[in-house]
Backbone of each chain as ProteinMPNN parsed JSONL, in Angstrom:
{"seq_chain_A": "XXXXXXXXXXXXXXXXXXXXXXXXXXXXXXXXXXXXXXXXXXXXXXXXXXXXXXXXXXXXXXXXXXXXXXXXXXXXXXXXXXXXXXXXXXXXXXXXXXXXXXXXXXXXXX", "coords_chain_A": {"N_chain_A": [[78.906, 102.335, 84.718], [76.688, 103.289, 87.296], [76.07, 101.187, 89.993], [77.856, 100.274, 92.537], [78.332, 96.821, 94.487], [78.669, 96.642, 98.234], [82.202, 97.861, 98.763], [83.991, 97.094, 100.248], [83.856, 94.242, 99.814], [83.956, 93.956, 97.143], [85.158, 92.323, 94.156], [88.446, 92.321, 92.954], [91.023, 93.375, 90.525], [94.215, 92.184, 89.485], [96.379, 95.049, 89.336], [98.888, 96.423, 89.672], [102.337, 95.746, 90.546], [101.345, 94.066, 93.493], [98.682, 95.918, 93.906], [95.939, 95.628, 93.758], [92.44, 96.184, 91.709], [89.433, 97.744, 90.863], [87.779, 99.9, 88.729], [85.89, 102.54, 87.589], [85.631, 104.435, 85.002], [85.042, 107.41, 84.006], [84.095, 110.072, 81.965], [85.194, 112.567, 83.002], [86.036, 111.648, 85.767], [87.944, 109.604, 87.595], [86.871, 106.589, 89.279], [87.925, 104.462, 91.713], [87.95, 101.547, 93.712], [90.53, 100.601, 95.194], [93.192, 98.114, 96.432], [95.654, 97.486, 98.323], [98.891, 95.33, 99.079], [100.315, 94.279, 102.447], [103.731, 96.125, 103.954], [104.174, 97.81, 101.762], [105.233, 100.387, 99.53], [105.465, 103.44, 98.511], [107.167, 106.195, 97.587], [107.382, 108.67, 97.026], [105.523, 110.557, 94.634], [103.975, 112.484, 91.551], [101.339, 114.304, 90.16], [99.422, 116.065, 87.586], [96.569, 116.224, 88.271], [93.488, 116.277, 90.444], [93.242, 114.156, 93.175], [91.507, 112.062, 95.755], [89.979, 110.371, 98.697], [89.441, 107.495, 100.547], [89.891, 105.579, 103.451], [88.7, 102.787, 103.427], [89.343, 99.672, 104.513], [91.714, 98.573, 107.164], [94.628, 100.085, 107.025], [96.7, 103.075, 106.546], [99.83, 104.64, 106.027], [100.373, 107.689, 105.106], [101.855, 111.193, 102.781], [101.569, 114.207, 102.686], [102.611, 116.727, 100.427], [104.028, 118.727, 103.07], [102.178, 117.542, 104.816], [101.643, 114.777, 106.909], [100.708, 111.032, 107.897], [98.884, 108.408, 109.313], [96.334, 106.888, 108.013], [93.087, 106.155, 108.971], [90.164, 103.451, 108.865], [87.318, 104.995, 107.137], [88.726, 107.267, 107.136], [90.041, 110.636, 105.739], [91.521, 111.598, 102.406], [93.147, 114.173, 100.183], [94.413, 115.66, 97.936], [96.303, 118.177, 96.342], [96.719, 118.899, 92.857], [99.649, 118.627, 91.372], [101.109, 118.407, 93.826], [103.499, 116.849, 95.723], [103.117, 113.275, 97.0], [102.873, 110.32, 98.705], [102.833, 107.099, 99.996], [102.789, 104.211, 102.433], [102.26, 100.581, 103.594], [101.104, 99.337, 106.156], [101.482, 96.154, 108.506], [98.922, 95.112, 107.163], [97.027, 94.456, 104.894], [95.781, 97.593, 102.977], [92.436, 98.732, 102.078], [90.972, 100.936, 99.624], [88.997, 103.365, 98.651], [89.135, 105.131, 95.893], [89.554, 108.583, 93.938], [89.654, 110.51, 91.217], [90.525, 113.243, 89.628], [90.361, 113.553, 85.762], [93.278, 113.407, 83.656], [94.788, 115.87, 82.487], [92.756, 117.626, 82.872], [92.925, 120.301, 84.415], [94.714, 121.697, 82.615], [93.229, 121.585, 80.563], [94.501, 119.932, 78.269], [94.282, 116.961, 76.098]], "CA_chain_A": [[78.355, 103.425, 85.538], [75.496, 103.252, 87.864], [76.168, 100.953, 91.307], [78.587, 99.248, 93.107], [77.908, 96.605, 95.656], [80.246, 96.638, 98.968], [83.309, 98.083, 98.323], [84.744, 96.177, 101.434], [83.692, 92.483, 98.892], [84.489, 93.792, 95.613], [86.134, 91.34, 93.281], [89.138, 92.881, 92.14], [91.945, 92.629, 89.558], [95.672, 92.576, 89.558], [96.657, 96.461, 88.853], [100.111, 96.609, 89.611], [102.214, 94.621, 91.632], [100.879, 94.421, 95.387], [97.781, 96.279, 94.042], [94.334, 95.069, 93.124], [91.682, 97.437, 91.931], [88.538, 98.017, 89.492], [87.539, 101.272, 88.199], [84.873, 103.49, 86.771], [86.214, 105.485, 83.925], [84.057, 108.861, 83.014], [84.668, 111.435, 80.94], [85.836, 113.783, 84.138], [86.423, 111.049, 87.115], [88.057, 107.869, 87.818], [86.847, 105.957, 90.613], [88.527, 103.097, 91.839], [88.485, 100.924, 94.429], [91.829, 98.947, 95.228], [93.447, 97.072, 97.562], [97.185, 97.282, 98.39], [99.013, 94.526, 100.193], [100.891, 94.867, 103.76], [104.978, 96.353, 103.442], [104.36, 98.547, 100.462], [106.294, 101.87, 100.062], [105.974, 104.477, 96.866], [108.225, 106.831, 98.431], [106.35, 110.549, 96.947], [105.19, 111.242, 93.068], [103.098, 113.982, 91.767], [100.499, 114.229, 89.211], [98.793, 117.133, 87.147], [95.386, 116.207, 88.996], [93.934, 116.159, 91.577], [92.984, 112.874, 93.803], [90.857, 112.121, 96.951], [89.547, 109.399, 98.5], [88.604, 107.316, 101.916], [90.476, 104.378, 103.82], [87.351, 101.444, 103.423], [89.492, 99.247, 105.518], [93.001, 98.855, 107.15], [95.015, 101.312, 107.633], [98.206, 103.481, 105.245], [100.504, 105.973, 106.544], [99.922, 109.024, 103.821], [102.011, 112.308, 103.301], [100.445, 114.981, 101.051], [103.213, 117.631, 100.714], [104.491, 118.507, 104.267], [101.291, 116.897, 105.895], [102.246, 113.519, 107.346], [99.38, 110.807, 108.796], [98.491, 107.556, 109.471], [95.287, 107.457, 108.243], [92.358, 104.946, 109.721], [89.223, 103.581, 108.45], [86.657, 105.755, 107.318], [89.194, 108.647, 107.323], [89.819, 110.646, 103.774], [92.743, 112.362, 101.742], [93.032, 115.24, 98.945], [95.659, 115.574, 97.266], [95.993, 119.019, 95.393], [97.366, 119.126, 91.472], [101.175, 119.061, 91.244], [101.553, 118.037, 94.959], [104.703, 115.111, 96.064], [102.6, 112.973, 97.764], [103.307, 108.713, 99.128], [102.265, 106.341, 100.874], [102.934, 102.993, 102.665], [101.42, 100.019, 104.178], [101.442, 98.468, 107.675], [101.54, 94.814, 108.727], [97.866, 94.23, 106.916], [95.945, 95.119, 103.648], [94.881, 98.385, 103.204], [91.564, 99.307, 100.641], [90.63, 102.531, 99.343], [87.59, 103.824, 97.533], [89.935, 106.364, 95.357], [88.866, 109.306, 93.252], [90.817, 111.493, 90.565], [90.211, 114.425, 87.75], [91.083, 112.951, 84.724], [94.436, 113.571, 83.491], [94.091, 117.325, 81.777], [91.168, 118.449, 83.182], [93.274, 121.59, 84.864], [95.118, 122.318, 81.529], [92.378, 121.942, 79.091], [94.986, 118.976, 77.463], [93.542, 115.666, 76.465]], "C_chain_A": [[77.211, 102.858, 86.376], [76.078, 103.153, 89.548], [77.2, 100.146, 91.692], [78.081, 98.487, 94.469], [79.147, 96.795, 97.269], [81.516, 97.321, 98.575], [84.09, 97.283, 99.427], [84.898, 94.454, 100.968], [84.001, 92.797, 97.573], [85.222, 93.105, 95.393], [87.095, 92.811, 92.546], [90.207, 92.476, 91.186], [93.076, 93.294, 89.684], [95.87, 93.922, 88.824], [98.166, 96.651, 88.42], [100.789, 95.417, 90.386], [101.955, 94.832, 92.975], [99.683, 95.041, 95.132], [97.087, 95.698, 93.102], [93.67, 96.192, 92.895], [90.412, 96.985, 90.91], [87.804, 99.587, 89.966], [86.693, 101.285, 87.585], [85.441, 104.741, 86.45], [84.986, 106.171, 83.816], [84.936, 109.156, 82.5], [85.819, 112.442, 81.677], [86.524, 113.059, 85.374], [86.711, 110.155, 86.502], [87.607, 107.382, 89.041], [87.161, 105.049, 90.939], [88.572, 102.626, 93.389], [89.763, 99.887, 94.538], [92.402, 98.961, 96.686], [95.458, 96.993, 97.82], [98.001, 96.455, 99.679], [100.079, 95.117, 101.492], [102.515, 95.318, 102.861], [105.229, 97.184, 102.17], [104.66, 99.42, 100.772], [105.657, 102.84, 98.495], [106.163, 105.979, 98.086], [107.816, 108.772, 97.96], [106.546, 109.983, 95.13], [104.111, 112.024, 93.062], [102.764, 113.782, 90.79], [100.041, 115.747, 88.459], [97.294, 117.079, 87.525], [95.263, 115.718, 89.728], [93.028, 115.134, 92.165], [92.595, 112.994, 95.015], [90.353, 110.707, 97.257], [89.589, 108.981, 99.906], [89.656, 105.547, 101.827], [89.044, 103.608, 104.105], [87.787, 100.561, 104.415], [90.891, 99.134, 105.78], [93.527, 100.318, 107.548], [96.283, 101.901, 106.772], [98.3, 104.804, 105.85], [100.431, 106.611, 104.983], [101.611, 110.017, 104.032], [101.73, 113.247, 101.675], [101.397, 116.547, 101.467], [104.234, 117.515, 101.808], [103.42, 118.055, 105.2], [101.736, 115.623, 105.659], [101.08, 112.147, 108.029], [99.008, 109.532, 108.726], [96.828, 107.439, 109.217], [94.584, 105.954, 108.117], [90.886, 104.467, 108.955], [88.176, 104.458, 108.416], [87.313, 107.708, 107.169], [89.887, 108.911, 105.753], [90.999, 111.648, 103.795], [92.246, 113.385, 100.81], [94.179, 116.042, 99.016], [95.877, 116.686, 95.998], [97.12, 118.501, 94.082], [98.59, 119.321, 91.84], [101.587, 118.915, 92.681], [102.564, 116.45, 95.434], [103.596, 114.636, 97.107], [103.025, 111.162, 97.644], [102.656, 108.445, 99.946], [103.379, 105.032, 101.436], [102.408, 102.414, 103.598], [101.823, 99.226, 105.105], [101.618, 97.169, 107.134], [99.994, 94.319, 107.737], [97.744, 94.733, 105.597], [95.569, 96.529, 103.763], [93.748, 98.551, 101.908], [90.849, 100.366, 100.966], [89.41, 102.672, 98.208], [88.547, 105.547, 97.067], [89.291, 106.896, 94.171], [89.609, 110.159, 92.247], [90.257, 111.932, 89.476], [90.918, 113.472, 86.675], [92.341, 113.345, 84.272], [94.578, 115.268, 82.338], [93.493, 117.53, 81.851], [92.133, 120.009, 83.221], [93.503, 122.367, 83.489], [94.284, 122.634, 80.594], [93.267, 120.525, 77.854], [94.331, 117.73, 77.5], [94.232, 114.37, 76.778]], "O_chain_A": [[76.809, 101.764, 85.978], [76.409, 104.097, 90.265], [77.381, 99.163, 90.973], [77.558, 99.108, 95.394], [80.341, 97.061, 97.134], [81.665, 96.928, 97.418], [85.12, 96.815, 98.943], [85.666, 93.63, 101.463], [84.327, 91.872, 96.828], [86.148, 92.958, 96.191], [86.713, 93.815, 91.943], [90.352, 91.269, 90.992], [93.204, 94.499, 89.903], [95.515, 93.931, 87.645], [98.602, 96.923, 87.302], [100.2, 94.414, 90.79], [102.392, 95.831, 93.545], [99.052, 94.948, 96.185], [97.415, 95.338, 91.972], [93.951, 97.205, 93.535], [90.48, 95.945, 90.255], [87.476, 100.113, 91.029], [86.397, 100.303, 86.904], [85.685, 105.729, 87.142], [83.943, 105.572, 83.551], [86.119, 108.821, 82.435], [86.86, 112.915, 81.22], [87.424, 113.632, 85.988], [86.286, 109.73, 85.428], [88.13, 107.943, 90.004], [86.51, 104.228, 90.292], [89.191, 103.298, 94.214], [89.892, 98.747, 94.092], [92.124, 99.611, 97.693], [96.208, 96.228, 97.214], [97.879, 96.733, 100.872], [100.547, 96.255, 101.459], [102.697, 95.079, 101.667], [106.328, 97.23, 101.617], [104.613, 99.754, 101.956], [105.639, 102.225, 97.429], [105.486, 106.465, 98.992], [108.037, 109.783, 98.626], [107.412, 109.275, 94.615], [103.397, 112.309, 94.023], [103.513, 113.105, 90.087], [100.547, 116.688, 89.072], [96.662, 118.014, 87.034], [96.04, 114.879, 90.184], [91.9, 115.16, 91.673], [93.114, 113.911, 95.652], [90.261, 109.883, 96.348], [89.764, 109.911, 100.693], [89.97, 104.786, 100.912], [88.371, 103.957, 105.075], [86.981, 100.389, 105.329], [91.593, 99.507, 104.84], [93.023, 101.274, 108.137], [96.943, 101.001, 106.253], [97.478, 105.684, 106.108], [100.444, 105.966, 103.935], [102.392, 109.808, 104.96], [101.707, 113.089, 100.454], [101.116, 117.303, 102.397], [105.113, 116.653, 101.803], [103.676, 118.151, 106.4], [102.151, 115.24, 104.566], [100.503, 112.665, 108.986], [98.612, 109.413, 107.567], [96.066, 107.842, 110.095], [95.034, 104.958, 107.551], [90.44, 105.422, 108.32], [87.854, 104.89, 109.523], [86.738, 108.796, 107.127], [90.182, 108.079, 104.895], [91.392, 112.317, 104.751], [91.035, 113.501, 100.623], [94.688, 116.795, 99.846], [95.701, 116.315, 94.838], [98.143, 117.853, 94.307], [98.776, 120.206, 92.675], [102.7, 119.423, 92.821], [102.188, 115.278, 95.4], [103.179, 115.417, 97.962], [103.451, 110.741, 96.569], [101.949, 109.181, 100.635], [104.517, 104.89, 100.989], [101.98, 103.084, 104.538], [102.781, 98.465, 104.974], [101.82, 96.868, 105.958], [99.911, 93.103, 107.566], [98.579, 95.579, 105.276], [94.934, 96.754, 104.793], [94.205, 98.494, 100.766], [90.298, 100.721, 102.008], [89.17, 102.061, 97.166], [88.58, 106.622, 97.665], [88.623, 106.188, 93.417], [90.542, 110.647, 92.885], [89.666, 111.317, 88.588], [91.916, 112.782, 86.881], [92.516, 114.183, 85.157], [94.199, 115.097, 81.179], [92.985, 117.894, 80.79], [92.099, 120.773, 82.256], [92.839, 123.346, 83.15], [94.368, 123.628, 79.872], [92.722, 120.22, 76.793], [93.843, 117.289, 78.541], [93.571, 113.372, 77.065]]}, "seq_chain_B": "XXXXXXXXXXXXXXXXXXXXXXXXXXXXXXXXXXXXXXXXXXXXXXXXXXXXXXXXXXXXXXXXXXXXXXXXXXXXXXXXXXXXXXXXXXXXXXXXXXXXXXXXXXXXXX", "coords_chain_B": {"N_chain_B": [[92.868, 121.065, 102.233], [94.323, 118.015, 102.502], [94.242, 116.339, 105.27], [91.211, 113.998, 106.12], [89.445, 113.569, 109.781], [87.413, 110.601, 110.749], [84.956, 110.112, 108.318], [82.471, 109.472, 109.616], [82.242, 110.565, 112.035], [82.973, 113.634, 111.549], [82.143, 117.439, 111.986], [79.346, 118.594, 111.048], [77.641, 121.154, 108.664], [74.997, 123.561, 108.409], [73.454, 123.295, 105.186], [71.865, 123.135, 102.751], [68.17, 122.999, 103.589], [67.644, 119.974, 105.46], [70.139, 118.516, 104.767], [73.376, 118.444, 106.058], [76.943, 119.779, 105.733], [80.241, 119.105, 104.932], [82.773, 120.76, 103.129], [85.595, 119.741, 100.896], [87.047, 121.811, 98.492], [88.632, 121.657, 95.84], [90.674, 122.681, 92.792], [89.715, 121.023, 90.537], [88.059, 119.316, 91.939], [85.382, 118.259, 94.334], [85.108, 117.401, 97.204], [82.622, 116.113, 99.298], [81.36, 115.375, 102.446], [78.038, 114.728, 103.663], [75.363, 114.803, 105.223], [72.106, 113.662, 105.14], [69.097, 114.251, 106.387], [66.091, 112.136, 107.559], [63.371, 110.93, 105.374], [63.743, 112.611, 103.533], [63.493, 113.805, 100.004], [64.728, 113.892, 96.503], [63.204, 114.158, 93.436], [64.751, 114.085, 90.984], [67.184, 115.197, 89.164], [69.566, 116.891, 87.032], [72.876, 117.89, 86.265], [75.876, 119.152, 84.757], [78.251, 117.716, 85.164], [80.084, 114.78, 86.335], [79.607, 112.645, 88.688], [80.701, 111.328, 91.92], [80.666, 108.525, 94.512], [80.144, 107.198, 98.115], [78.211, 104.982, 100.623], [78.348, 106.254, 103.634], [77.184, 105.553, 106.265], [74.181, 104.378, 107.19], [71.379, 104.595, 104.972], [69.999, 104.942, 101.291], [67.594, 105.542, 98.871], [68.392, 105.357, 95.369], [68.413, 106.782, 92.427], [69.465, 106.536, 88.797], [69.188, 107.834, 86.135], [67.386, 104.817, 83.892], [68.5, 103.114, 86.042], [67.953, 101.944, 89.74], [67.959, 101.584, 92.626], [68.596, 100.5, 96.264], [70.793, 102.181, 98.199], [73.234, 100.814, 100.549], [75.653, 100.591, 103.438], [78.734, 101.264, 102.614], [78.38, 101.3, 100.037], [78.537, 102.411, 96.564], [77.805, 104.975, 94.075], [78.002, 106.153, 90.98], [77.059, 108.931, 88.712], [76.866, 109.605, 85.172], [77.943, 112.444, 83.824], [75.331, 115.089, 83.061], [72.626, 113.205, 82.92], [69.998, 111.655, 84.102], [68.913, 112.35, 87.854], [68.361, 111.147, 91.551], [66.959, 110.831, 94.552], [66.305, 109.321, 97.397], [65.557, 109.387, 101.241], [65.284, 107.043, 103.985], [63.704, 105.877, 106.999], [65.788, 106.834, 108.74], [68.79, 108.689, 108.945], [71.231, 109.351, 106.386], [74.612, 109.479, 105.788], [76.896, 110.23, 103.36], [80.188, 109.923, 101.143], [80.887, 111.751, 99.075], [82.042, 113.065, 95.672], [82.243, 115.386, 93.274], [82.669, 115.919, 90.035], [84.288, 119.701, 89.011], [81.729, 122.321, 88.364], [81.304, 122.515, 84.779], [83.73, 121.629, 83.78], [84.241, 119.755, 82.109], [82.896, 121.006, 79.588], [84.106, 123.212, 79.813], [83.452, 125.872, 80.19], [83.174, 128.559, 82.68]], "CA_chain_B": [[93.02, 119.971, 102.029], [94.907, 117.418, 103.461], [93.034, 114.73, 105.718], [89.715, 114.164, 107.501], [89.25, 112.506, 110.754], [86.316, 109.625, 109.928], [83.76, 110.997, 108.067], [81.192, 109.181, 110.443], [82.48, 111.862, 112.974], [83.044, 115.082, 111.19], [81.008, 118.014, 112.203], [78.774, 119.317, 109.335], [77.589, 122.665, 108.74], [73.803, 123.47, 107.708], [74.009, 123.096, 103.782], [70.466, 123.3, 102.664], [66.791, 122.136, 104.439], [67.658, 118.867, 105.699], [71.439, 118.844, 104.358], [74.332, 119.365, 106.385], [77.537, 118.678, 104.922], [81.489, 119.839, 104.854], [83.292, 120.224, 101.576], [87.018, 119.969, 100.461], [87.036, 122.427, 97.431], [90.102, 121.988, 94.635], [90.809, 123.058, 91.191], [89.083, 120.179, 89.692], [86.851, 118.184, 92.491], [84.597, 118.803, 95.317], [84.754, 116.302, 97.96], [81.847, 116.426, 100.484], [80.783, 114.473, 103.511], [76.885, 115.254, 104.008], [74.431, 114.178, 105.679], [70.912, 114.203, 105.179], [67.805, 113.89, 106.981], [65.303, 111.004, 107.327], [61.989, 111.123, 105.403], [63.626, 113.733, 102.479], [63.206, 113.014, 98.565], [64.812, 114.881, 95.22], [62.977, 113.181, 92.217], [65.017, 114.257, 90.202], [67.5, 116.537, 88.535], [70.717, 116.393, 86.301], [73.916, 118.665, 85.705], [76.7, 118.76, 83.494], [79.354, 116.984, 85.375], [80.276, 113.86, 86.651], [79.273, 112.816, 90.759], [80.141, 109.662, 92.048], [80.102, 108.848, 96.347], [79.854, 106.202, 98.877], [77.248, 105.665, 101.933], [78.971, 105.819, 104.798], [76.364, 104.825, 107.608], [72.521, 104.461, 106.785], [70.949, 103.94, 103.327], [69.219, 105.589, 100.751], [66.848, 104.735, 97.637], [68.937, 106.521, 94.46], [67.896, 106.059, 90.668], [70.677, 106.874, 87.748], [69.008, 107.159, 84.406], [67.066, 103.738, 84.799], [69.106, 102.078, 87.194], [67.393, 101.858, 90.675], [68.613, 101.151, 93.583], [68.613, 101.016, 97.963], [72.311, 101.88, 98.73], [73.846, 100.684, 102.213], [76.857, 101.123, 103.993], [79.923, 101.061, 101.701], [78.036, 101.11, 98.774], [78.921, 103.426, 95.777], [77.037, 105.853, 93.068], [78.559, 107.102, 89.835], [76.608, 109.341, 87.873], [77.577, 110.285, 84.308], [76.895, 114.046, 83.254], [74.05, 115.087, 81.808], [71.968, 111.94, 83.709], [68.892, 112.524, 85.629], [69.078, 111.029, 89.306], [67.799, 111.375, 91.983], [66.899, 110.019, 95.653], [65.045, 109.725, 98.554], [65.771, 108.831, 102.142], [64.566, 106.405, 104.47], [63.699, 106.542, 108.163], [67.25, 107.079, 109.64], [69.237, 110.124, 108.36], [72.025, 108.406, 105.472], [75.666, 110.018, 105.593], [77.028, 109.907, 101.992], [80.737, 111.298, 100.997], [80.223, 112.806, 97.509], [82.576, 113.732, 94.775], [82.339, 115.934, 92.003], [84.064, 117.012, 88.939], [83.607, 121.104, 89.086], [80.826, 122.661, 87.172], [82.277, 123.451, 83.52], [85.191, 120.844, 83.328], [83.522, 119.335, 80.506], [82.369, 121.8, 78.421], [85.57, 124.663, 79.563], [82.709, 126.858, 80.637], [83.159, 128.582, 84.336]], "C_chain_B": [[93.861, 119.044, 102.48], [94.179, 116.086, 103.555], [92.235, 115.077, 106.435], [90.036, 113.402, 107.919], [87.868, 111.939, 109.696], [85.267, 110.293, 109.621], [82.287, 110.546, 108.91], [81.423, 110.119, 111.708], [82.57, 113.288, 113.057], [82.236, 115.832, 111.891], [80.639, 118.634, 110.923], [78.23, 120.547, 109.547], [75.93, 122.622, 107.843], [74.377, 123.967, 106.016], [72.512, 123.549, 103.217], [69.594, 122.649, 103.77], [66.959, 120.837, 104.704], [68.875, 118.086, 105.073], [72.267, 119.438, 105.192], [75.076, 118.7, 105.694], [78.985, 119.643, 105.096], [81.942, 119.518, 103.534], [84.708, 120.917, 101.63], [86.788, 120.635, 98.819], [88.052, 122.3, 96.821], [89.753, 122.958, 93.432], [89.452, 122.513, 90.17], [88.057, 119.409, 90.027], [86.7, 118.698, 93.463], [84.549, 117.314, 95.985], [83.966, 116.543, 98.982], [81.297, 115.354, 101.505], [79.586, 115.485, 103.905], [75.946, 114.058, 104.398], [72.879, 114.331, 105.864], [69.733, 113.531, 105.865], [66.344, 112.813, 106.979], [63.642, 111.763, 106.611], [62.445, 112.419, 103.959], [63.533, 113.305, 100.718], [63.962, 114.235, 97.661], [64.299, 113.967, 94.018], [63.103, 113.337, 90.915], [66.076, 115.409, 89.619], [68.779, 116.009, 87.827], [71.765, 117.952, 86.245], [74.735, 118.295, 84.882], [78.175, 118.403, 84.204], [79.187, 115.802, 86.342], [80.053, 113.675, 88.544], [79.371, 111.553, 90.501], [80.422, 109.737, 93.942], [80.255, 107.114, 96.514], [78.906, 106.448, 100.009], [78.1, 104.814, 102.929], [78.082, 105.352, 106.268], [74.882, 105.093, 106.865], [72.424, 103.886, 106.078], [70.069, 105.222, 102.607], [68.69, 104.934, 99.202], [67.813, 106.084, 96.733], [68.285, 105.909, 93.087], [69.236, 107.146, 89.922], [70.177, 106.458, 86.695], [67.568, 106.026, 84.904], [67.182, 102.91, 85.697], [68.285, 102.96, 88.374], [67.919, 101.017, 91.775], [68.626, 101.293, 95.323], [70.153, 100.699, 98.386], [72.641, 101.568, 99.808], [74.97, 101.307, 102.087], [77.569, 100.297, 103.087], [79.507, 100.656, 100.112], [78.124, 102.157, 98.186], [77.69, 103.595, 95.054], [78.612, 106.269, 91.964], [77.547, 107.388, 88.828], [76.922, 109.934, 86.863], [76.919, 111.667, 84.527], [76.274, 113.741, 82.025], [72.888, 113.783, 82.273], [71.407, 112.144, 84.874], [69.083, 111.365, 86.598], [68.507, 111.928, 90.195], [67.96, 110.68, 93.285], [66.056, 110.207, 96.894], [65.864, 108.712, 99.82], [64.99, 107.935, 102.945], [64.196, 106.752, 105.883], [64.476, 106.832, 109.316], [67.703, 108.223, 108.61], [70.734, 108.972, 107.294], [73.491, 109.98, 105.703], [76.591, 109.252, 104.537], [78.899, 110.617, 102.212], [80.774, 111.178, 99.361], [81.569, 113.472, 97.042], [82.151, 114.473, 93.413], [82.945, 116.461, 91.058], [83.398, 118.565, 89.134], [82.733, 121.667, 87.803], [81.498, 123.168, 85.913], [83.352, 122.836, 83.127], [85.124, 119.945, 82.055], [83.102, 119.79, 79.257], [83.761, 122.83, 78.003], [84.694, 125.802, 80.078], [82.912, 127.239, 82.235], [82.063, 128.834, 84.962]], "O_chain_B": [[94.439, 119.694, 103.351], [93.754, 115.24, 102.768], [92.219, 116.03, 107.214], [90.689, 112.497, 107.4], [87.428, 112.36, 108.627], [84.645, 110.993, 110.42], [81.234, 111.178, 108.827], [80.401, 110.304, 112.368], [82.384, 114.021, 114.029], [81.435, 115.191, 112.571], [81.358, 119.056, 110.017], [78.347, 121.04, 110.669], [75.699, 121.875, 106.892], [75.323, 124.697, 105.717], [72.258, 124.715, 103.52], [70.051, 121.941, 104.667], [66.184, 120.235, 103.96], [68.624, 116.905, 104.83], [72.23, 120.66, 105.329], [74.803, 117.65, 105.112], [78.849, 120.835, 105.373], [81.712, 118.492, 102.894], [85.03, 122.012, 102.09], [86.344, 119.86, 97.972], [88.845, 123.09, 97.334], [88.813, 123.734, 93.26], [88.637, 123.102, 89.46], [87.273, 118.871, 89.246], [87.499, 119.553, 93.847], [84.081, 116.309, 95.451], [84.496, 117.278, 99.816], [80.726, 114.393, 100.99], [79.769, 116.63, 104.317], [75.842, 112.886, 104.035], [72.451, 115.106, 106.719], [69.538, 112.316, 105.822], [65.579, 113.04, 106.042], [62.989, 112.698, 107.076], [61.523, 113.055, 103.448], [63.529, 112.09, 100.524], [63.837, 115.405, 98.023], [65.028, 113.04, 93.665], [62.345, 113.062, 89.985], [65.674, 116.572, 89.664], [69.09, 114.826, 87.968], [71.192, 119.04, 86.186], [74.573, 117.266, 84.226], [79.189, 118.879, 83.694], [78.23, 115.804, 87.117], [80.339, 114.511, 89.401], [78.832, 110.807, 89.683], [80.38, 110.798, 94.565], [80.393, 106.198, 95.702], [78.662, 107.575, 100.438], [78.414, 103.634, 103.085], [78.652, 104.799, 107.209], [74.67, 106.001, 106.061], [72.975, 102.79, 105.979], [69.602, 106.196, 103.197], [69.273, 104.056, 98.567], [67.963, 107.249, 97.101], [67.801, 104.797, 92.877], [69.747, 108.163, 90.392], [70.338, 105.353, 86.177], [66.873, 106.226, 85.9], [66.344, 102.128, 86.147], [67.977, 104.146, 88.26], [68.246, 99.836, 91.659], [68.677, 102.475, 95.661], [70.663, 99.636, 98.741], [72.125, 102.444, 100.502], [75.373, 102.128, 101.262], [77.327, 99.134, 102.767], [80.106, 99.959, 99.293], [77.88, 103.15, 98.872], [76.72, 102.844, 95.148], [79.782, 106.543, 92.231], [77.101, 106.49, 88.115], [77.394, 111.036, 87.142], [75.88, 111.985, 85.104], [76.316, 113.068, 80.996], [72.167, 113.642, 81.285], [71.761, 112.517, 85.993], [69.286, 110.159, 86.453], [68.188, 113.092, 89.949], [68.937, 109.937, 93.385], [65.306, 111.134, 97.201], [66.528, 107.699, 99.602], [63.801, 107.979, 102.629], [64.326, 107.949, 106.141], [64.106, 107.024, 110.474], [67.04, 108.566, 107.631], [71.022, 107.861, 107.74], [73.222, 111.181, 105.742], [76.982, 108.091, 104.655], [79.132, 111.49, 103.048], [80.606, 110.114, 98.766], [82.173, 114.266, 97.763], [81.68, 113.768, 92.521], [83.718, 117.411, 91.185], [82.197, 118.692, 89.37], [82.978, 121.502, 86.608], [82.206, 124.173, 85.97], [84.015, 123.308, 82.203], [85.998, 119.617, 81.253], [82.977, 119.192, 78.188], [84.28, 123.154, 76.935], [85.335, 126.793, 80.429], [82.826, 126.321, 83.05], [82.046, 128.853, 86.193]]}, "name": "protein", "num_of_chains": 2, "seq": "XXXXXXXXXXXXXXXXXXXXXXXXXXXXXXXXXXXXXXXXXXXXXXXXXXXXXXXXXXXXXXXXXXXXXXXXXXXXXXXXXXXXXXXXXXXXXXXXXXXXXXXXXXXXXXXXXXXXXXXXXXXXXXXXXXXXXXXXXXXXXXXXXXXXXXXXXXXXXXXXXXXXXXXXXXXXXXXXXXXXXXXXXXXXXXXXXXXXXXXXXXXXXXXXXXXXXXXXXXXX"}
């Protein structure tokens, strides 16, 4: 908890494949910065909470429901509970300073 | 909810005395882009849920608990709940965007 320096220099760590990230676990939030490389696709999934968060640098076509969007540095998402939402990534890198309820917050489940 | 254009462009809305700020409201999180005024101070206060953020243009002096700190641009905050913090501005106005878990997601209380 406390500070992060840069999020544009963070050291990060292999997440998945094509994504890098490190996180700050609470009780109620995750926060994560990561990093996803160029040509990536996840084609829509949907969660039970709900997620937000800001393009740091680069650039990732979004769609949140039936909204659709190329979205640019500096520019931010939110992503309600139980919503199909995807992404994918241009010709470069994109990184995200990403945000999300913990996983049963809505329900009350842990 | 959806997407913002760059939060260094938004327009904000008077919020409190030296506080403007727009907010994406959910279920579970409060996302806000605010911006506050050069020369302002809070020294101090705590709630019962989780806030964490980035500074999107400026700076500001924050404290978390004992941690201490002068945030820049693209630098993060996470404050647990229940953890006094606090901050003060410098002599440019600092534009922050700000998450929160919603008051009560921790306890079950509304």
């Amino acid at each position: 908890m406390g500070f992060w320096n840069s999020v544009s220099l963070l050291n990060l760590q292999d997440f998945r494949p094509g994504i890098r990230s490190v996180a700050e676990c609470g009780d109620n939030l995750v926060m994560a910065c990561m990093e996803i490389v160029q040509g990536r696709e996840d084609t829509g999934h949907q969660h039970p909470f709900e997620q937000c968060g800001i393009v740091v640098t680069g650039k990732i076509e979004m769609f949140i429901g039936d909204e659709h969007r190329v979205l640019e540095e500096m520019e931010t998402y939110f992503i309600p509970a139980g919503t199909v939402h995807g992404w994918k990534t241009s010709d470069m890198p994109v990184r995200l300073l990403d945000v999300s309820a913990k996983v049963g917050i809505q329900t009350g489940q842990s």
